[in-house]
RODO-2510 file (C-alpha; in nm, 4 decimals, decimal comma):
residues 410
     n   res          X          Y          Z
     1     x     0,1987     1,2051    -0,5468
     2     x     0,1799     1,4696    -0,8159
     3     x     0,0371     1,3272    -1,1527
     4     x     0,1462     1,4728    -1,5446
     5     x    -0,0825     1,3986    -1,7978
     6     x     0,0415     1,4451    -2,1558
     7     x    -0,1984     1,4968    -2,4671
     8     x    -0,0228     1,2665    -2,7667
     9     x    -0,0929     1,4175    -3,1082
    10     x    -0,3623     1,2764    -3,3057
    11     x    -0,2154     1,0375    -3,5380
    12     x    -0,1664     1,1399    -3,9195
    13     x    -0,3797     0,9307    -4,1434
    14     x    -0,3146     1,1987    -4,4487
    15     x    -0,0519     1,0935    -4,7393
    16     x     0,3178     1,1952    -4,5328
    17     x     0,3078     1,4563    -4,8211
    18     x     0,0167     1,6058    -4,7161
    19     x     0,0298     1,5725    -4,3321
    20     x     0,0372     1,9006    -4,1655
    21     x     0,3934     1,9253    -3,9498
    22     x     0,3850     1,7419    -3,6471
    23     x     0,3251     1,9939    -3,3690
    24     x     0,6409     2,1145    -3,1695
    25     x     0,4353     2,1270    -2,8438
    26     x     0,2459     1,9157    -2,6477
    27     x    -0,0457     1,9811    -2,4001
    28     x    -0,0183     1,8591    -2,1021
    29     x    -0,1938     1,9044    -1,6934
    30     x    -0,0055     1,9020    -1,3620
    31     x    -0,2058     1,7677    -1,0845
    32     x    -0,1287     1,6941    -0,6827
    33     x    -0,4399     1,5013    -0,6269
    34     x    -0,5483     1,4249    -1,0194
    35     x    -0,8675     1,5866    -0,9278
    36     x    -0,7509     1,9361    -0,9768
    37     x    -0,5731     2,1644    -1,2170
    38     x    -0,2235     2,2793    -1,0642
    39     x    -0,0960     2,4417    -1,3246
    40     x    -0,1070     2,3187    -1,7537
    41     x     0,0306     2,4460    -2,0571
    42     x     0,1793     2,3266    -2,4053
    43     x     0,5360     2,2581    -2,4322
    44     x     0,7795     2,0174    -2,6088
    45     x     0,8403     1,7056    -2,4583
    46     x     1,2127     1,7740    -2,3601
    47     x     1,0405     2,0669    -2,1112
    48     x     0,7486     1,8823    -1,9775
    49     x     0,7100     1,9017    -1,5865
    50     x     0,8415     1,6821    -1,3489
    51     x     0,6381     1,4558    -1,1552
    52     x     0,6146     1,0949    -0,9699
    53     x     0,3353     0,9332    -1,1877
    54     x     0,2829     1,0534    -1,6442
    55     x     0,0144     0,9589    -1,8269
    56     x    -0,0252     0,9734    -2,1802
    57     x    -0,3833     1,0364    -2,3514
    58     x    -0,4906     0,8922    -2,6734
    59     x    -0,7254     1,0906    -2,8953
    60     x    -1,0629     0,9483    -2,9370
    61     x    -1,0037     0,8679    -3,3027
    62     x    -0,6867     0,6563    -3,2574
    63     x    -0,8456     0,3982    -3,0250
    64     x    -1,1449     0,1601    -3,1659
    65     x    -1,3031    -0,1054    -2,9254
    66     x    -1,4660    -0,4288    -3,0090
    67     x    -1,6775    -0,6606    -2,7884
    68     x    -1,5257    -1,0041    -2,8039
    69     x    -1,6164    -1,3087    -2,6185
    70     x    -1,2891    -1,3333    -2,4025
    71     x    -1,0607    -1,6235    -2,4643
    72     x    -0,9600    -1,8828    -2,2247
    73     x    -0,5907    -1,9297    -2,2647
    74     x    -0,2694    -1,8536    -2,0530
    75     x    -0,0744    -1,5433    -2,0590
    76     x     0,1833    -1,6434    -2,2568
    77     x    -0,0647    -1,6877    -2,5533
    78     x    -0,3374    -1,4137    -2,4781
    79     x    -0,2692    -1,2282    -2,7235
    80     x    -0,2519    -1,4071    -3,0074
    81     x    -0,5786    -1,5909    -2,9424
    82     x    -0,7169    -1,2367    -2,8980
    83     x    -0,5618    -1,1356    -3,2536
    84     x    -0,7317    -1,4522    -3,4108
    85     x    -1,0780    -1,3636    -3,2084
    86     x    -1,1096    -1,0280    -3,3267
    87     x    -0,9550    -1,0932    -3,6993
    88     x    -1,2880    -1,0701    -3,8739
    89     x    -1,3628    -0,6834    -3,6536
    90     x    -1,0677    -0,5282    -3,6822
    91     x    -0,9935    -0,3375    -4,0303
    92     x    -0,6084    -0,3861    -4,0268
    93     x    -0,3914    -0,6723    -4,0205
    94     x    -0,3783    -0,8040    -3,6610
    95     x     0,0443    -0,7671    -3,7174
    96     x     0,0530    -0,3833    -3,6924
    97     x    -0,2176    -0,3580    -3,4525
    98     x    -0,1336    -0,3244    -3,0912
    99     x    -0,4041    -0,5012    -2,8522
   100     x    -0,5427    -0,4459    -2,4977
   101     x    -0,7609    -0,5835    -2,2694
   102     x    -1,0120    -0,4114    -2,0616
   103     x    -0,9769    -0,3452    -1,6930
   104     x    -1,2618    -0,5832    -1,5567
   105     x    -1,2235    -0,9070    -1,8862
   106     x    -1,2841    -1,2319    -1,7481
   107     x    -1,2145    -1,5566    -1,9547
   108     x    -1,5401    -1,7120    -2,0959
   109     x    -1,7114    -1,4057    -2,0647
   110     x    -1,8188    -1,1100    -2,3048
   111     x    -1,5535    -0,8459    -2,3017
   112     x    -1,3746    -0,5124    -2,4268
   113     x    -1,0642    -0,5185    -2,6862
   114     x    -0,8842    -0,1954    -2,7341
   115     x    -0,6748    -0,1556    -3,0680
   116     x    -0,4713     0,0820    -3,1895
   117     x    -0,1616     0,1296    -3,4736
   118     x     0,1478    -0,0605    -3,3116
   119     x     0,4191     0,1454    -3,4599
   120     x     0,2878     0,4502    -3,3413
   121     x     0,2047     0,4011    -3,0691
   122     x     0,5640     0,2549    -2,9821
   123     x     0,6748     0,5573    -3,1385
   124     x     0,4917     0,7993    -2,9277
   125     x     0,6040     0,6476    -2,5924
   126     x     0,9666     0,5937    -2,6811
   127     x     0,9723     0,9798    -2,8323
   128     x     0,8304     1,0754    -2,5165
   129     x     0,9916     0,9088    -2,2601
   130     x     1,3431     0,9795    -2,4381
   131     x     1,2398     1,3600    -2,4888
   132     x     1,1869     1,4049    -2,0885
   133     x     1,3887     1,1188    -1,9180
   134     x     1,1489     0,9529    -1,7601
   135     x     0,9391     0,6516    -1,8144
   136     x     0,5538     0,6790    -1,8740
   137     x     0,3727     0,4636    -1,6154
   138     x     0,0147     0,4417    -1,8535
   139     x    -0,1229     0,4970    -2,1566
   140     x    -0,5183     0,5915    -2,1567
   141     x    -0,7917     0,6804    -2,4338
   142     x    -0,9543     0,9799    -2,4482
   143     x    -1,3118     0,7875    -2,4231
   144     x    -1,3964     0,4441    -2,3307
   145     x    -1,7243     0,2135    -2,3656
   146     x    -1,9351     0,3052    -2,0193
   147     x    -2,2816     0,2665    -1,8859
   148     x    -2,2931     0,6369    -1,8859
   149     x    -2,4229     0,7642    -2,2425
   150     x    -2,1995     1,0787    -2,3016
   151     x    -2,1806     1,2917    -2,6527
   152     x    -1,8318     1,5079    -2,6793
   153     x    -1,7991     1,7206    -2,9521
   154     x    -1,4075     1,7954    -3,0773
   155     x    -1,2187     1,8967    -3,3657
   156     x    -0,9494     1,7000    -3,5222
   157     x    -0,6145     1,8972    -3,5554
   158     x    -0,5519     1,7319    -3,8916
   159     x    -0,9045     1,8638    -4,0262
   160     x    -0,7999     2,1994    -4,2747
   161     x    -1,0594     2,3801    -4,1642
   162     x    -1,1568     2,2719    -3,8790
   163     x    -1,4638     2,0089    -3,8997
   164     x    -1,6183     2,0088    -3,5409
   165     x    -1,6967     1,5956    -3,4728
   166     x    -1,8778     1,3915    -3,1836
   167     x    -1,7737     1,0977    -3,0716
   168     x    -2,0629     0,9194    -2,8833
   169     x    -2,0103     0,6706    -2,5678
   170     x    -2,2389     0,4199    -2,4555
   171     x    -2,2818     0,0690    -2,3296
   172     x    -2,2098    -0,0522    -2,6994
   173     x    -1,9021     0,0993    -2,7368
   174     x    -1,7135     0,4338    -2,8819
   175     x    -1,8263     0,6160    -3,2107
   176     x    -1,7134     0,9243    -3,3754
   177     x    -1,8433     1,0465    -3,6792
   178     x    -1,8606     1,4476    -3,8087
   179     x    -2,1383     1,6760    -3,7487
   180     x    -2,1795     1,7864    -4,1061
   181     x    -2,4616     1,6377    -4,2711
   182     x    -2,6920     1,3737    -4,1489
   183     x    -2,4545     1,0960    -4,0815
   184     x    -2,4084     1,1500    -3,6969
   185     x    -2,7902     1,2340    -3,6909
   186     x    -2,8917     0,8981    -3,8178
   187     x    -2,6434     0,6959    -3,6097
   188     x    -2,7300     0,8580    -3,2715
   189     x    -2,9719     0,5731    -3,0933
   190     x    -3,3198     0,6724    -3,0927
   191     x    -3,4078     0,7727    -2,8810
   192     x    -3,1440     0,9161    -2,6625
   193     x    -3,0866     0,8458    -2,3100
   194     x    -3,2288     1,1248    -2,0717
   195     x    -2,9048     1,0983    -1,8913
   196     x    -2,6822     1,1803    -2,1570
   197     x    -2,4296     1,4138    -2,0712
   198     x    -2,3343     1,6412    -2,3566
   199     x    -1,9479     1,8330    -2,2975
   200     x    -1,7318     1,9856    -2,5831
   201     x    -1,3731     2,1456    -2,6242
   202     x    -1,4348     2,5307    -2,6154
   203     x    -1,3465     2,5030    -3,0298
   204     x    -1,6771     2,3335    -3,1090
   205     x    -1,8741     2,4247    -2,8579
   206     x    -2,0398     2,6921    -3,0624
   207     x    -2,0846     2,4378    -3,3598
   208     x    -2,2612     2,1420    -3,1238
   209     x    -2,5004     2,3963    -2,9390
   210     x    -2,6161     2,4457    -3,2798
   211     x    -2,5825     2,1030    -3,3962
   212     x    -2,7700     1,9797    -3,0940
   213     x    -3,0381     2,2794    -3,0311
   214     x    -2,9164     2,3123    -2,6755
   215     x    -2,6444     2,3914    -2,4390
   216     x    -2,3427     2,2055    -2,3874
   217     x    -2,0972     2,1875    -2,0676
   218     x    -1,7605     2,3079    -2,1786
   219     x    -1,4961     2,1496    -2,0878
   220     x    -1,1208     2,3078    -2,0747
   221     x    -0,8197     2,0807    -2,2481
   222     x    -0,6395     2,0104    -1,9023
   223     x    -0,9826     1,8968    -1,7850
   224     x    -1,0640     1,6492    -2,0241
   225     x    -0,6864     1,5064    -1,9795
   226     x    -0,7563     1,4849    -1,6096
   227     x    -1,0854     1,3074    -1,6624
   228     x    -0,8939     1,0530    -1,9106
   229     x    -0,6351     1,0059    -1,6642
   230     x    -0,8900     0,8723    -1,4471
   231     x    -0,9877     0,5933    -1,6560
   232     x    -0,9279     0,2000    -1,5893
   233     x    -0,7447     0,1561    -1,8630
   234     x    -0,4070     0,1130    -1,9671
   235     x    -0,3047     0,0142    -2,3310
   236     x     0,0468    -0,0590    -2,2019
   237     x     0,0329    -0,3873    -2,2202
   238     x     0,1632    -0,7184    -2,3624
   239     x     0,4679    -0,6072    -2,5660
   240     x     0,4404    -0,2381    -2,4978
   241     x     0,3878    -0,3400    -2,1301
   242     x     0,6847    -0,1269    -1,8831
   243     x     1,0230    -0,2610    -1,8616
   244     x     0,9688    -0,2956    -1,4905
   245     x     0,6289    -0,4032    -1,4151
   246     x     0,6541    -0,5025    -1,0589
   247     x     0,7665    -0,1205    -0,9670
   248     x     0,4774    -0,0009    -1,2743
   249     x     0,2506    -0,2278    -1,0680
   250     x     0,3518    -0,0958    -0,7230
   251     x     0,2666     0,2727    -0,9191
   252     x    -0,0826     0,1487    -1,0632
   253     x    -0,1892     0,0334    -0,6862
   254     x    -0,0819     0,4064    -0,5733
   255     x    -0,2622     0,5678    -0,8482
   256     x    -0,6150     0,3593    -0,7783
   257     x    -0,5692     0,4508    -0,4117
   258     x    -0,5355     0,7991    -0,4582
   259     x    -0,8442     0,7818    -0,7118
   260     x    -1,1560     0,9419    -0,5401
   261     x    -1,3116     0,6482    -0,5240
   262     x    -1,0718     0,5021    -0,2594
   263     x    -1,0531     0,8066    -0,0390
   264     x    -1,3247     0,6757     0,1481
   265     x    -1,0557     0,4036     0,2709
   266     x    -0,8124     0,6417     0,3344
   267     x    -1,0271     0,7779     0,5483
   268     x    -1,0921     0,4829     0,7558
   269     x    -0,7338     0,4084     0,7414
   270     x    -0,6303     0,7763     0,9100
   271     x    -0,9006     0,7655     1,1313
   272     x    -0,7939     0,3518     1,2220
   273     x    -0,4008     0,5195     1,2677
   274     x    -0,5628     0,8213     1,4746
   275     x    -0,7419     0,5883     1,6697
   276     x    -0,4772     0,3257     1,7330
   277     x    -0,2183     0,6635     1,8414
   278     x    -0,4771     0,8101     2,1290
   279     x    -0,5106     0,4475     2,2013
   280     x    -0,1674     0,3772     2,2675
   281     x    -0,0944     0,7095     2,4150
   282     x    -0,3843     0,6637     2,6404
   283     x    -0,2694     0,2445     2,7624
   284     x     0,0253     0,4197     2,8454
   285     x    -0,0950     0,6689     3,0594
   286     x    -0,2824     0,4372     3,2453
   287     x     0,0032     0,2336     3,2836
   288     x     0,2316     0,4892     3,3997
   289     x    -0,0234     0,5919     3,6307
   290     x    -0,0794     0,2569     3,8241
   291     x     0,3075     0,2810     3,8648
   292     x     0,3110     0,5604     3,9960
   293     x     0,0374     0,4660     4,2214
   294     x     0,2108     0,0926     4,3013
   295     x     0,5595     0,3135     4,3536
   296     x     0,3338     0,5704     4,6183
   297     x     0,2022     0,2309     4,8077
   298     x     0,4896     0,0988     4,8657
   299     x     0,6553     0,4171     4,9959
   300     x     0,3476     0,4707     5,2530
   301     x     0,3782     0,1110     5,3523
   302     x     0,7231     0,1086     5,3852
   303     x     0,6911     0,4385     5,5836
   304     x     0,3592     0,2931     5,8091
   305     x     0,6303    -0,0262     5,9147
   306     x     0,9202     0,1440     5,9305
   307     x     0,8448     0,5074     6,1257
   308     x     1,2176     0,5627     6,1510
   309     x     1,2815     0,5940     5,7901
   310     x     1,2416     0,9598     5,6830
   311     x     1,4244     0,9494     5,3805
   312     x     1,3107     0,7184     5,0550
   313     x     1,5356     0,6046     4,7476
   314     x     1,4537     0,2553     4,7042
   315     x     1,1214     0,1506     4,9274
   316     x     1,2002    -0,2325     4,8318
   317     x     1,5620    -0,2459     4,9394
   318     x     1,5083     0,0086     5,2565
   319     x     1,2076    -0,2125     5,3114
   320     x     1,4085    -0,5366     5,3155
   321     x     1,7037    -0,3978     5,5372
   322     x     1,4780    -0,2695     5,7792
   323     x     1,3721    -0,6203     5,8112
   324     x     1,6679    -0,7519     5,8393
   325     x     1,7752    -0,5539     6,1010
   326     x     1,4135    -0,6618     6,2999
   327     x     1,4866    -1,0105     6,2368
   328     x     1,8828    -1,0360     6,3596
   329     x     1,7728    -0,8123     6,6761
   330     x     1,4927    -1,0174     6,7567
   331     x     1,7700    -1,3415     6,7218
   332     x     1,5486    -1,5123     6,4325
   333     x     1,7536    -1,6769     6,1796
   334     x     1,7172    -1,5637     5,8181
   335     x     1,7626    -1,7020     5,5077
   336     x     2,1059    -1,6609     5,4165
   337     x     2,2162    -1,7843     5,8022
   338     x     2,4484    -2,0692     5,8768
   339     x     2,1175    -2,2180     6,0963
   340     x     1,8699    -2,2155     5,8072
   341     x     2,1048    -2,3612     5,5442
   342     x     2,1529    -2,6879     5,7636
   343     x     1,8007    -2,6970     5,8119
   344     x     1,7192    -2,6900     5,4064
   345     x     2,0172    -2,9801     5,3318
   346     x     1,9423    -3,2131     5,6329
   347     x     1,5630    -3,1769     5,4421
   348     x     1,6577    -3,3087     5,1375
   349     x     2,0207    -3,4735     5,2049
   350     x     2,0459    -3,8520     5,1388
   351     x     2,1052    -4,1006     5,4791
   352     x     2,4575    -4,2376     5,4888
   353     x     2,6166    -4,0407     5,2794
   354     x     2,7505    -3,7556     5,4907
   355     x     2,9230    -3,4887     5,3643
   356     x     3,3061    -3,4636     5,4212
   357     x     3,3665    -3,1048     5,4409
   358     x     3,1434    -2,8079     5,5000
   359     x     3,2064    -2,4672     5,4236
   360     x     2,9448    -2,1628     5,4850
   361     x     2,9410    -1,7993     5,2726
   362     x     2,6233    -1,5818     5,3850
   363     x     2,3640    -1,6976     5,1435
   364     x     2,5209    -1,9796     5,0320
   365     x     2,6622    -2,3814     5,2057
   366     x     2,9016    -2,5469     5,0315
   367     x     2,8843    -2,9486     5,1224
   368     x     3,1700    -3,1633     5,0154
   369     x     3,0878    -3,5385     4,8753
   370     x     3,1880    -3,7234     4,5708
   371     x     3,0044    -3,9802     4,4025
   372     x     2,6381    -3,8702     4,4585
   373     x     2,3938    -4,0482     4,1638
   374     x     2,2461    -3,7101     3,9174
   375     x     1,9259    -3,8365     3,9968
   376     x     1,9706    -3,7768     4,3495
   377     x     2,0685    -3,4182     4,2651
   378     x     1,7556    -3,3981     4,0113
   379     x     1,5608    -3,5002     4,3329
   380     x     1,7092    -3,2255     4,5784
   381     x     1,6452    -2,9390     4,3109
   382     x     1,3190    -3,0801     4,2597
   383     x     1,2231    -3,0740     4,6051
   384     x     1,3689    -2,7315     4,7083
   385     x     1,3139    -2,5426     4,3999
   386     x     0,9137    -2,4350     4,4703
   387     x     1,0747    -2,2584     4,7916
   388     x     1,2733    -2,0482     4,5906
   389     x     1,6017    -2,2388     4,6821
   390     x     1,9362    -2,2875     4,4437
   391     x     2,1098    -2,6461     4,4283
   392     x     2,4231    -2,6801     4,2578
   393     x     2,6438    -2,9883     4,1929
   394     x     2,9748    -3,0107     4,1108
   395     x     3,2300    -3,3532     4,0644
   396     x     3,3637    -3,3018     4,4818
   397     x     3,0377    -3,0615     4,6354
   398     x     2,6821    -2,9691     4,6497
   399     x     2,5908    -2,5982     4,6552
   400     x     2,2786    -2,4996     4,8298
   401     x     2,1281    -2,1192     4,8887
   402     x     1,9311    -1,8699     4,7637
   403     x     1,9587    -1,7612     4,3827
   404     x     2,2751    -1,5418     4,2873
   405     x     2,0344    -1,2933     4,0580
   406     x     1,7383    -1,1882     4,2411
   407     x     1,5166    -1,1955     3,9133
   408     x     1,6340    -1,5857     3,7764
   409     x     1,3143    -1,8072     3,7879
   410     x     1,2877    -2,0380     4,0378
***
């Protein structure tokens, strides 16, 4: 499923007569597996690319984070015992604030809040999703608290000039703060990680290599927004949340399975599918050999019995008039003969109480009597049914012979 990830504009926190005008384009990355670049550009929203999952990217300056001890209540009132919990951290009022909950919060337990402007926000996604027609399945930030200490140097489209800033992940949370003067310097924990993985947009990468006295790995716009678009977030929720969650969840569970992460199970799963296929193709074979073999033994016997028969069609018919035709010349009576159907009723027929009329069909006797008990009948099937033999009662007569359909159970 092809993935578009769309780069909102920073939001204005100048005086609206000193905000720079809002950009016509926006930057955005086309992806087939959201691992690599397929094609990106800038462009305004109304010409954006079409594909079957959008994301939208906050900047790392419109998102702040705050470790709160998560709330035990039900969904209905999450959020506004997560408004009253975080009250004292947050720096606006709780009203215009929109909240989210990390990925992996569990109630009673320590936990990550995401907030961010309301009106916006709103704002952004309905300009967006009216702009290109479609609806926009997540909303991510830029950078999110992690166990892997990262420093990303940026500039801030609103700065006039251009102030290169870092915005520093860790365990503890998200931080940005400008590289001019010793602010950043002073903040930074001491000392830092040996992991830490220093990347920058190509504008400041000149400025942080000689900010931080050493290289940094440059990373291009589209991506960053593909790395974003890989995050467990999603600040679409509560009364931002999609329209049509149960098709937005169906499209989350996609997105996770396509992740890298899971392609180990879609491994397993092609190679279970491969499997079960040669498996199949394979019982079949061996099944359509043993007829084939069953079919050939039956021929050869027929053919060993009956020397006479040169020509085979149907080995278990030709084998059963061949028989036949041995038993009437030899004067034995068969099955469906007059002699062998008295036999079978006088077995089984009740004393004093012969039958009145009598009437034979090959295969089949017809004995006429009235008033026989149904037990009596129950009997008489009972005791001729493990031979393979058919009784049949009707108000005036008592049919007795082989089954009409060669394949009924007996």
């Amino acid at each position: 499923m092809s993935l578009l990830v769309v780069q909102l504009p920073a939001r204005p926190r100048l005086h609206p007569q000193l905000r720079p005008a809002p950009a016509p384009e926006l930057g955005w990355v086309l992806s087939t597996d959201g691992r690599t670049v397929q094609a990106e550009g800038r462009s305004p929203a109304a010409l954006l690319p079409q594909a079957g999952t959008r994301v939208a990217v906050c900047a790392p300056t419109d998102v702040a984070f705050h470790r709160i001890d998560w709330p035990k209540a039900p969904p209905a009132r999450l959020r506004a015992a997560l408004a009253g919990l975080a009250e004292d951290a947050l720096l606006d009022e709780t009203e215009s604030l929109h909240l989210a909950a990390a990925p992996d919060a569990q109630a009673g337990a320590p936990g990550w809040l995401a907030a961010i402007d309301r009106e916006w926000l709103r704002t952004q996604i309905a300009t967006l999703e009216s702009a290109c027609g479609h609806p926009i399945d997540r909303v991510v930030p830029a950078l999110w608290p992690d166990t892997q200490a990262r420093g990303h140097f940026h500039v801030d489209p609103e700065d006039e000039p251009p102030r290169p800033r870092l915005s520093w992940v860790d365990a503890q949370g998200v931080s940005t703060w400008p590289i001019s003067g010793s602010l950043a310097r002073m903040l930074l924990p001491e000392p830092l990680p040996g992991d830490t993985l220093w990347t920058a947009e190509p504008a400041a990468a000149a400025p942080a290599e000689r900010w931080l006295g050493q290289p940094v790995q440059v990373a291009s716009p589209a991506e960053l927004l593909l790395a974003a678009a890989q995050s467990p977030w999603n600040l679409r929720q509560f009364e931002l949340a999609p329209r049509h969650r149960g098709l937005a969840q169906l499209r989350e569970a996609w997105r996770r399975f396509m992740t890298p992460a899971w392609q180990p199970v879609r491994l397993g799963l092609i190679g279970l599918v491969v499997a079960q296929v040669a498996g199949l193709n394979a019982w079949a074979w061996l099944q359509e050999r043993e007829i084939r073999t069953r079919r050939q033994d039956m021929v050869m016997l027929l053919t060993r019995t009956h020397p006479q028969v040169r020509a085979v069609l149907d080995a278990p018919v030709q084998m059963e008039r061949e028989n036949e035709m041995l038993r009437a010349s030899a004067g034995r009576a068969g099955d469906g003969d007059l002699e062998t159907l008295l036999q079978v009723a006088a077995s089984v027929w009740p004393e004093g109480r012969p039958p009145q009329t009598l009437a034979f069909e090959p295969g089949e006797l017809r004995l006429g009597v009235q008033g026989l008990p149904p037990e009596l009948i129950e009997q008489m099937r009972a005791t001729l049914a493990p031979g393979g033999w058919r009784v049949e009662a009707g108000t005036e007569q008592v049919i007795i012979g082989r089954p009409r359909n060669p394949g009924a159970s007996r």
